[in-house]
Structure formats: C-alpha cells, structure tokens
N, C-alpha and C positions, 0 to 999 in steps of 0.2 A: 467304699464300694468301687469306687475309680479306681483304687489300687489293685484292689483285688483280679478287676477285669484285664489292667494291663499286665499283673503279673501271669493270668492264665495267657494272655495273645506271645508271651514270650515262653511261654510252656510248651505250646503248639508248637512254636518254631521250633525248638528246641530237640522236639521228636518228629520232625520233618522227614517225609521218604523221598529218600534219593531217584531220581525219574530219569534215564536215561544216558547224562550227564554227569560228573567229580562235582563240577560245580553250581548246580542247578535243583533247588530243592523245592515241590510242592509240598502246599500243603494238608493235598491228599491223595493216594495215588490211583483214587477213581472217581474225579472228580464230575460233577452234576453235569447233566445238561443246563444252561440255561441260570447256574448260580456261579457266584465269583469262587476265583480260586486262587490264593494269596501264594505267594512265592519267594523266593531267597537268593540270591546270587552272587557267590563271590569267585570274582576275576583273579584271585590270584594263581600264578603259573600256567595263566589262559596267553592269547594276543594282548588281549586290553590290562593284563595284571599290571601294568606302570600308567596307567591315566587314569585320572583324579574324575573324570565326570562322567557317565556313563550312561546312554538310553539306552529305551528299548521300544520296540515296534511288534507286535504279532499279526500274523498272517493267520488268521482265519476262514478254515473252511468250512464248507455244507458238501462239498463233492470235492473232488480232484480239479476243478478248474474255477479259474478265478476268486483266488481266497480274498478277503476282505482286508487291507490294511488296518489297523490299530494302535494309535498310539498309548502305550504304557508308562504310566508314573513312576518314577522310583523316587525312593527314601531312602540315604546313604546311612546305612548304621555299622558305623566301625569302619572295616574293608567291607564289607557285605552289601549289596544293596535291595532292598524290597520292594515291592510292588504287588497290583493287586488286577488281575484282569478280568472283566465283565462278559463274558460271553454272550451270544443272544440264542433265543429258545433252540432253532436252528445248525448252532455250529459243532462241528461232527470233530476236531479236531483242531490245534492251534499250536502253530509252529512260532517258537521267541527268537526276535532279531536283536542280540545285545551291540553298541556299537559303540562308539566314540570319533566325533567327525566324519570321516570315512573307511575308519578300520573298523572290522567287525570280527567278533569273537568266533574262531574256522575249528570250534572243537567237531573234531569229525563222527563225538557222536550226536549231534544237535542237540537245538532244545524243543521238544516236543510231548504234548500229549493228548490221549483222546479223552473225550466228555461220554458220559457213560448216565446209560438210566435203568433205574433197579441193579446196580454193581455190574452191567454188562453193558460196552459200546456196541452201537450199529455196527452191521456188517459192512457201508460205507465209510464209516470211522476206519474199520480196518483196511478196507482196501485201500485208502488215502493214504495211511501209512506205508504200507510196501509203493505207494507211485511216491512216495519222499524218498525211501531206498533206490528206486528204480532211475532217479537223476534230479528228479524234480528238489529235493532237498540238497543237494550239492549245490545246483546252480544257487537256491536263497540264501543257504547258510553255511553252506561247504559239507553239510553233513557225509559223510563217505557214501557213496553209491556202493548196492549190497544186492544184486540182481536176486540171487539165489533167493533173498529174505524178502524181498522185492514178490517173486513169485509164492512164498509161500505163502504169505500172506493175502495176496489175489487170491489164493486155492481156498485159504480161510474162508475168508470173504464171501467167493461165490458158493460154498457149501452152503452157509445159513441162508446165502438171498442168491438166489440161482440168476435171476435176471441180471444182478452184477454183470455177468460173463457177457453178455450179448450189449447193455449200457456200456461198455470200456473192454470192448474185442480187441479194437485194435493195443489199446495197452497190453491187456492179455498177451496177446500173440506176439509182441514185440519182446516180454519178458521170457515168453516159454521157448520162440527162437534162439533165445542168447544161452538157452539151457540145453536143448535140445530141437533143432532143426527142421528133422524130420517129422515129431510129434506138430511142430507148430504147420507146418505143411500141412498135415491131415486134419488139424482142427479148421484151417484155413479152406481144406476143400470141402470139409464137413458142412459149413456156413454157406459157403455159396450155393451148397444144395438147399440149405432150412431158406436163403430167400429168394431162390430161384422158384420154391413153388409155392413162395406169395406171390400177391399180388405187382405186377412189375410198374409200382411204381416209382417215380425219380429216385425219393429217398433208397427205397431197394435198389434198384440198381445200380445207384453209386455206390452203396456196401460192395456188391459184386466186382467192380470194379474197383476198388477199393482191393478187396481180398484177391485179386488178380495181380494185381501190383504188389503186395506184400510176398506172394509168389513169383515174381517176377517173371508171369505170362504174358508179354504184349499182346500177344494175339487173340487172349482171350480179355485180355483191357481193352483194345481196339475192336475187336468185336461186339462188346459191351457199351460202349459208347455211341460207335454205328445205330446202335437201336438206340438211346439216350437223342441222339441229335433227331433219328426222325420220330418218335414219340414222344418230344419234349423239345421240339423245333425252340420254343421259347426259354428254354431251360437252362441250369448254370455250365450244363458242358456244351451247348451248342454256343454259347455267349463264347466260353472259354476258344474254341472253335475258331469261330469268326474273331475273336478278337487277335487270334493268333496271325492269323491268314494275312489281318488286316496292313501288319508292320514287315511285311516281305514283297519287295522288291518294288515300290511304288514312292513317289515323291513325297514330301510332307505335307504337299496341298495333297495330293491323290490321298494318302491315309484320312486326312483329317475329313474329306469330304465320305470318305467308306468309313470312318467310327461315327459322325456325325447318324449318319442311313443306319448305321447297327443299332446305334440309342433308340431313333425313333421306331425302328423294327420289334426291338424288342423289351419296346413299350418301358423304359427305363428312365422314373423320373428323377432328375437331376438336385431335386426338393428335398428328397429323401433321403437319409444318411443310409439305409441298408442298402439304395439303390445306387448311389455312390459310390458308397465300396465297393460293388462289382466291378467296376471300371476305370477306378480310383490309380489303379498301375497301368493302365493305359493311357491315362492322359499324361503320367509322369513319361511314357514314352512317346507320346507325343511330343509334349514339349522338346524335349531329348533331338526329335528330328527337326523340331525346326531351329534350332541352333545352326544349321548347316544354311538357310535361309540369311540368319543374321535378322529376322524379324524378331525384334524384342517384344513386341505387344502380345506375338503367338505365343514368344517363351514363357512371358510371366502369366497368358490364361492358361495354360495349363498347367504348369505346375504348381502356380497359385492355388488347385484343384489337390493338391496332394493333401493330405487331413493334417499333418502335424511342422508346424512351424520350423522346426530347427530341421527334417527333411526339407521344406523347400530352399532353407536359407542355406544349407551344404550343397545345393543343387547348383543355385545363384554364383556361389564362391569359386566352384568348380569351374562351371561355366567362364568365368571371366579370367581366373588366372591365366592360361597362357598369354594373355595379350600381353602381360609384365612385360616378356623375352619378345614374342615375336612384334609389341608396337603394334600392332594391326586391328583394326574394328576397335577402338579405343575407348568411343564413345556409347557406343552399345556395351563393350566389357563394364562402362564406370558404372550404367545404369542396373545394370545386373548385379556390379558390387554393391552397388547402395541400398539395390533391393534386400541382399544377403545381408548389409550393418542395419536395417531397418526392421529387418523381423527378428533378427538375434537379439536386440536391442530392446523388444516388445513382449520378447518373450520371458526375459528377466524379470519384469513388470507382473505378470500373469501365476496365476496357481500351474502346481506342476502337474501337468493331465494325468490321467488316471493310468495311461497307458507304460506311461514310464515308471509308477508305481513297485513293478517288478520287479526294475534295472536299479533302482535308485531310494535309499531307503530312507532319505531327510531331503529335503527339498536344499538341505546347504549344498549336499555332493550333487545332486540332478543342476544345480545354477553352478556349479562351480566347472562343471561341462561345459553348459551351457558359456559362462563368461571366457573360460578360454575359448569356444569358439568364437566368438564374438571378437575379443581382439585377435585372433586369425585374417576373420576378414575387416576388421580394420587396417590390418597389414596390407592385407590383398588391396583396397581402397587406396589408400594412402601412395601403394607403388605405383597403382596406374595413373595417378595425380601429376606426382611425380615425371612417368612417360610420357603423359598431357603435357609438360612445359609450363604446369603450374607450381613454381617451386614455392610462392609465399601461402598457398591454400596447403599445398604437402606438407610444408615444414611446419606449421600451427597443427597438422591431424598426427602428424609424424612423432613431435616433441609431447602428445598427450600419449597416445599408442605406447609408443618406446618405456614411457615411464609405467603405465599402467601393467605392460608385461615386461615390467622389474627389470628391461632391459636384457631380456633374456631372448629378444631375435637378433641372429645375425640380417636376416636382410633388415631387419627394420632398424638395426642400428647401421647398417650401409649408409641405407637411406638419409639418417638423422646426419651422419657426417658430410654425405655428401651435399645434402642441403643447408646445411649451417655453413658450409665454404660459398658453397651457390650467393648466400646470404647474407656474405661476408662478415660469420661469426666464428673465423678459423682460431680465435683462443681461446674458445671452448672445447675444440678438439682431444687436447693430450687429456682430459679430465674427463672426459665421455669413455675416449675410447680404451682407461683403464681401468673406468668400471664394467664395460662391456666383457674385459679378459676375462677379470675377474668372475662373473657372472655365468663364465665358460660361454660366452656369445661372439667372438671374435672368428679371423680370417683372415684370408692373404692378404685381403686389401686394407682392412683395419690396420693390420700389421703394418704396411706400408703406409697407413695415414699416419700411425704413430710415430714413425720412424722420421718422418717430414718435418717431424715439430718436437721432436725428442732433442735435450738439450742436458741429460745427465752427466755426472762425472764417472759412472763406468761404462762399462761397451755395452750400447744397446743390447746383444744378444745377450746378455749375461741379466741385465735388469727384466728384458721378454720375457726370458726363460723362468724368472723367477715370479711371475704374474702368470707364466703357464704353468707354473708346479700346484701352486695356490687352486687354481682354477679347476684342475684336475681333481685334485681333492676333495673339493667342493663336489666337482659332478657324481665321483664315486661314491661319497658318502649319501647324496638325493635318490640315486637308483639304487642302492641299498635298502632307502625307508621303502624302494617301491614295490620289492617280491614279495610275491604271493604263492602260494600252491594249492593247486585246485586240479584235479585230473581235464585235459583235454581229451574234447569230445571225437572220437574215432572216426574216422572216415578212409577210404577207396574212390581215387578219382583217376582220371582217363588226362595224362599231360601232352605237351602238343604232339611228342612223336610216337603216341596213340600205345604208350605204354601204360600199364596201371600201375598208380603209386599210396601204398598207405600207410597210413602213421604209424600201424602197428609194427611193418617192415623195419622201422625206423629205431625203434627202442634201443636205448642207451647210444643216442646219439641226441649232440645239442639239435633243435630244428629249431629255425626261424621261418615261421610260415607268417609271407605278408598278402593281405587282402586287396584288391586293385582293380580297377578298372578301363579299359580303353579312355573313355570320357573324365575319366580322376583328372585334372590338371596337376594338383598336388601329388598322385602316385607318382606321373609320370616326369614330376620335377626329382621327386626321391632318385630315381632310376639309377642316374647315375653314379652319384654315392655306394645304391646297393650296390652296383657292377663292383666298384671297389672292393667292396666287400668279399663278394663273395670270391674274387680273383684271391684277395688275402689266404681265404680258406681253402682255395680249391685243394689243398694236398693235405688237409685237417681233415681224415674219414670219419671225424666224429661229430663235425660240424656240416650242417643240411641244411641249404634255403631253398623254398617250396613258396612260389609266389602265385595266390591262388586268384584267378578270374573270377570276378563273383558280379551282380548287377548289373548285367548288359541284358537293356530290353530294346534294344534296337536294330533289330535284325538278327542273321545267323550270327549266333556268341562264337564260334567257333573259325567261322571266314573274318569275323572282325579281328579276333586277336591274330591269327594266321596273317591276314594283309597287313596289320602294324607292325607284327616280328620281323615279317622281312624287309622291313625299311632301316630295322636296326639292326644294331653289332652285340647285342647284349647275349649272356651263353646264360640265360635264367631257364630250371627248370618250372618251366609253365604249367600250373595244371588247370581243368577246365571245372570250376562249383557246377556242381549239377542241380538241374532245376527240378522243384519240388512237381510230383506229380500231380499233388491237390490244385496249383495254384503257380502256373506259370510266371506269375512276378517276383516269387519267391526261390529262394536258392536255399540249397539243404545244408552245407558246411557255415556258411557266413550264417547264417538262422542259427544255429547248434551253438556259435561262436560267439554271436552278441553283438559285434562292435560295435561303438556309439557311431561309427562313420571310415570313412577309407579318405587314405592308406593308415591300416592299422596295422601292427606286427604283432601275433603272438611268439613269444618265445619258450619252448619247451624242452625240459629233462629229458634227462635220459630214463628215467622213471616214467615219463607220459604226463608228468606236471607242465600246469604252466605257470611260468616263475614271471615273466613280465608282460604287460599288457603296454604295450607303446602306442598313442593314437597320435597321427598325423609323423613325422620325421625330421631331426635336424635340418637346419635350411643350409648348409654346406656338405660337400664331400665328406671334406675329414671331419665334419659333427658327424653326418650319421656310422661312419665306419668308427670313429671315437665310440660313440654311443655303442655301440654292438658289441666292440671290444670290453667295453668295461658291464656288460651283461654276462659276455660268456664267462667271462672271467669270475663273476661275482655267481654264476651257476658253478664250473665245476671246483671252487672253493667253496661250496655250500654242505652242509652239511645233509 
C-alpha cells in the first residue's frame, strides 16, 4: 500500500501544471482556499541554477498590504526541489521567494498564485495580482512590472466587487494615470465630489485632499486642510501643521520647549506606540538640532525615541564622524560612537523586526547589513580613539576591527599601521600592509609605509605594481558577483539651479545617482572622491551623476543644501528628493529606492536597470573613483 501511495504522489508530479513560471510547477492550478498546495522547482537556467542549497519564503496575502512571511520546506529530489505550503483560511494569494544566501531567483515572470473557492478566486485575490504587476512584485521578487496588466486586472477586479475601487482608489488612479491621464483626472475629480457630499469627516477629508494632490491642485489641498486644521484642531493634519512650524527658525531649546506644548496639546501619549508614531520623526529632528548644542544627553533622548535600532545607531555614526578630521568635540563624538557600536552590537543579538521583513528575506542577509554596519562604526570608534591619544586602547579595538572586516578598510588599516609603529611593532608592518594591497585596501600612505621597510631584490615599483595588478583583479571579479537588474523607479526632481531633471530624460546613459545628506558625515567624507569622479567623466555624454538630497528634517531642505554648496568648489548636479505629501518625514525617491542607509549609490543602465547597489563608499579618493571605474566598465560590457 506504501508503494502504491508514493508511486501515485510521483504521478501527480509528474502531470503538474505549469503556473506562470519555466520553472515553477503546482500542483494544482486552482488551488483551495485554506488547503496545502505541493510544488516543484527546478533552478536550472534560473540565477540560482549553480547552487546546491536552495530556500524558499512565501509572502502571503489577504489584501495588497502587508503579506505575511512564511517559511517553506524544500526536499531536493534530483535538480528539482519540493515543498509543500499551508495556507490559512484567509490567504487570497502567495507570492514564492526562492533564494540561496542572498541571491534570489529574478525570473521576471515570478512565482505566484491565487487560492480559489468553488474553481473561482476573490475578486481581492485578483486585484492583488495586478498591484504585483503594478511594482509591488518587482520590488519582492523582480517579477517585471506590467502596468497595462496591472490595470486590467483592477478593472477585473472592481467588476465582480465594486467596492474594490473605492478600498484601493488611490492604487486605481495611479495605474489608470500611467495609462491614461486624463481619464484618471476625471475619476479623480469624480471622488472628490462622492465625498464631498458625505459627511466631512477627517477620514473624508483627507480622501479629498488626497485626490487633490494626485491632481496636483494646491490650492485645492490647502484649501482642504484649512478646514482639516480648524475642524480637527486635534487631528493628524493639524499635528502635521504645528509640527512643521515647530523646526523653522528657533533654537533647539525654543523647538524642544514648542514640541514639548504640542504633545501635551494634543493630548499625545508617549505610552502608546500609535501615539508615537505621530511624532516619531520629529523627535528624530530634534535630536538632529541639538547636535549643534553639543548636548549629548539631548542627543541620545531623542533619537533614542526613533523605533528601530540600526536607524538610531546610523544616526550616532554619523553624528560623531566628522570629529575624525576635524579633532573637535572628541568626547561627546566618542560617546555618540559608542552609542552607535552598542546598539549595532545588540542588535545582532535580537530577532529581525517584522519591519525589515520586506527588505530582507533570511535574517542571514538582514545581520549580514547589519554586521557590516557594525564594523563601520567600529571604524568610526576606534579613529576617534586614536585622535583621543589613546594609542594602546586603539590599537587593541583596531587590531580586532581590521581583522574582523578582512582588512578590507583603508582607513582602518592606516590606523592599524600607524598604531603598531606608535607601539613600536614596526616588523609587522611590510606583512599587514601586503595583505592590505592585496585585499584592494591600500593608499598613498600604505604605499609609503611599505616602501619604508621594503627590503626586495627588485625595484619597489615593479613588486607594487604587481600586488596592484593582483588586487585589481580581485576587486573586478567581487563587483561582478554584485550586479543585479531590477528596473529603477522613475522620478522628476527640481536640482539646485531650479531646473527639472528625470531619469527618464536620461535613458541610454550610465547614471550614478548618490543619496546624501547635509548631516551624512560619511556622504560628505565621499565628496571628494566623487568630485574626481565625476571631473573623469565630465566629457563622457554617457555617463551622469545625480546626487540626490534626501532626509533633511531640519529646517528649510533647500536653504540647507544652498548654504553648504556655497562653502564648496564641488560642480555636482544636486537635486532636491521631494517630500512626501502624506508625511513630511518622509521623501518620495529615497522611499521608492530603499537604501538600508546613506551614502548609498545607485548605478543604472542605459536601459533604466539598476545594475549596482553600493551602500556606504571606498574610504580613499582613488577607491571610490577605482570602484566607479570598474562598474561602468562591467555595465557597458554587460550584456
């Protein structure tokens, strides 16, 4: 009987229907609500068609937001691998994340299907499908965005269940714009009449307001909010209001004592995580001013107040790098570092929040961020140790740092040389600093350390040279494993000399777009490098750097970056991210964009791909302009 039963389970297989995917086979193609549905996967001639071990994770939805993560078993039989996923009463559709480490299978038709009762899915099932066309499925699984199918499938959708349309308007209208403009204007003004004559309550009138802005009427969004503020004195657009108000033109004691009065005004308990969140980006721009104080008690209560740990610890990091260069406020930068190696460090320790869930699809690649940030500001730590004039505490955090990131910092292998001579352990020098070339972490000064204790029988430059060919090699072949193509997400922005610039203008040219801000210590250590850079290209009409302003809540974004440009000699074209209109702590390109943190660089095709994600920048000139060099180069040899 046992035989019997396995040779029927390999039957099934055997007449498996193909579901959207070459490589992806259910084992029914209308599968149940709320019963298992066994599956097949082979990776051959996929991404992962050369690795031996292979997960999978599904995303589980009931609606378009918030799908449920799920881990999936597999059983390797052959090349093939199996597995069996449990759906619950509930789930309207489930999208499969096949991976290995942190590569994940970018077939761009996904793996996806809906759960169906009596042979027909909800009409939620369906319209979840077209918001996976519509971008949602690109950014989890690369699926190719497919607007048209995106929309038709909402039209589906809202036939059988009319209320659709009005549950997921603004989807609607965002898809029907990209198809048609006009039409999504009249459905857009059509709405604001169905809730202008309800009842004008908050939630309606922030629909209106809402569809005001999808029209891009200010004046009828400002008009609308006028009534919001005095009908809802207490409510999330007068908060938004006053909160804005609050960070223009007053000291960091005068803010803190006007956010303090808006809390108690508007009855906002600090206890409460929904009440929180309201003001949760405000106290992160608090902190932000009182950096200019140099009170660290104020710094760390507020942004202590940020909800997610590795945000406050890239706060911290930031904060305290310039003192490296400039030696100044030393001891407040240390405390600030420490702050930053203490929560990175804690955070490793910890399950990966639910939040990052999204971004990160094993908690190996979500910590493997995570730990290179970590030894980041271990770097950070260790240099300003160092500035301290404490060479025997440096060189003990220095000599673990160095090793732990492979020796792959130039400054923190500076550091390791210059405090092993400080330490008087100069014959360990020529043996550091050839694993350093090698490791592609060297510099003029390494070079020069080398050269001091260099004792071969042919000519230095001739032995250099051949620890920089080596080295080369090494680097080319590492950002080779690291392209990707994924379409970049479109944007229209306003750059300083108030010209408008967009990606789409851009097509069939390389673009390096880097994300930055006034307060980045690290952006503004890149700086100079980039300038190299971009001087390299300036007569390359195929090459475009676009260095976009993103996270500035600290006043006007626009007089901030303006008063720092003209202190420098840099010829960047600057553009300004523009701020979400839901949610002024929010910016709409860097949102769209993702990055775990700034300075991040995306680099994109001439197709609108983006082929490399860079977070953080070589710590030398000629690393980061090296590093650039050997991207475009590995773009326009790309196939």
């Amino acid at each position: 009987m046992m035989k019997k039963t396995t040779t029927l389970f390999f039957m099934v297989f055997a007449l498996l229907v193909k579901v959207h995917a070459q490589t992806l086979k259910f084992s029914s193609a209308t599968p149940e609500m709320g019963k298992p549905i066994s599956f097949e996967y082979n990776p051959k001639g996929g991404t992962l068609g050369q690795y031996s071990e292979i997960k999978c994770v599904a995303k589980a939805f009931t609606g378009i937001d918030n799908p449920k993560s799920m881990a999936v078993p597999l059983v390797k039989d052959g090349n093939s691998y199996k597995g069996t996923f449990m759906p619950t009463d509930s789930t309207n559709l489930a999208l499969f994340v096949f991976y290995a480490g942190e590569t994940i299978d970018e077939n761009p038709a996904g793996y996806f299907t809906k759960f169906y009762q009596n042979g027909t899915a909800k009409p939620v099932a369906v319209f979840t499908e077209g918001y996976l066309y519509a971008g949602l499925g690109n950014r989890l699984t690369k699926l190719k965005t497919n607007n048209a199918k995106a929309f038709e499938l909402y039209t589906k959708a809202i036939m059988a269940e009319p209320k659709l349309k009005e549950k997921y308007l603004n989807e609607y209208l965002v898809s029907q714009g990209l198809l048609n403009g006009a039409k999504a204007n009249e459905t857009a003004k059509q709405y604001i009449g169905v809730y202008g004559k309800r009842e004008a309550s908050e939630q309606n009138l922030n629909k209106i307001v809402s569809l005001y802005g999808f029209l891009k009427d200010q004046k009828g969004e400002d008009s609308v909010n006028r009534v919001l503020r005095l009908k809802y004195p207490r409510g999330a657009v007068a908060l938004k209001f006053t909160l804005d108000s609050i960070f223009k033109g007053k000291d960091a004691y005068e803010k803190e004592a006007a956010l303090k009065k808006t809390i108690a005004d508007f009855g906002i308990d600090l206890n409460k995580k929904t009440d929180l969140a309201k003001v949760a980006g405000a106290f992160i721009r608090m902190g932000i001013a009182f950096l200019s104080t140099k009170n660290a008690d104020k710094v760390e209560e507020y942004i202590d107040k940020a909800p997610m740990k590795p945000t406050r610890a890239m706060f911290y990091n930031s904060f305290a790098t310039p003192s490296i260069k400039t030696k100044n406020d030393l001891e407040f930068a240390l405390r600030l570092s420490k702050k930053s190696l203490d929560l990175a460090a804690s955070v490793m320790k910890e399950e990966m929040p639910e939040y990052y869930k999204d971004y990160y699809y094993t908690k190996e690649g979500y910590l493997k961020v995570q730990r290179g940030a970590y030894e980041s500001y271990k770097n950070t730590y260790a240099a300003l140790l160092a500035a301290s004039g404490k060479d025997a505490e440096a060189l003990a955090m220095v000599a673990v740092a160095a090793k732990e990131n492979n020796y792959e910092s130039v400054e923190l292998n500076e550091r390791y040389i210059d405090l092993l001579i400080k330490n008087g352990k100069s014959g360990e020098v020529k043996g550091y600093v050839e694993q350093f070339i090698k490791a592609g972490a060297s510099s003029p000064k390494l070079k020069e350390n080398l050269k001091s204790v260099y004792q071969g029988t042919v000519s230095f430059e001739s032995y250099y040279g051949a620890l920089e060919k080596e080295a080369l090699a090494t680097e080319e072949a590492q950002l080779a494993k690291e392209m990707i193509s994924m379409p970049a997400p479109a944007f229209t922005l306003m750059n300083l000399k108030g010209e408008k610039v967009s990606l789409a203008s851009l097509k069939g040219k390389t673009v390096i777009v880097d994300f930055w801000a006034t307060w980045c210590g690290p952006c503004l250590a890149s700086f100079p490098g980039m300038q190299l850079a971009v001087n390299k290209y300036k007569s390359d009409p195929n090459v475009v750097f676009l260095f976009v302003n993103t996270w500035e809540w600290n006043g006007d974004q626009k007089k901030l970056v303006k008063d720092w440009y003209a202190t420098k000699k840099y010829t960047f074209n600057i553009l300004f991210d523009s701020k979400s209109k839901d949610n002024p702590d929010e910016f709409d390109v860097v949102d769209a964009y993702k990055p775990p943190g700034i300075p991040t660089k995306f680099v994109i095709d001439g197709k609108g791909n983006i082929r490399f994600k860079k977070v953080g920048a070589p710590e030398t000139e000629e690393g980061i302009v090296r590093e650039i060099d050997i991207m475009i180069s590995l773009i326009k040899n790309s196939k």
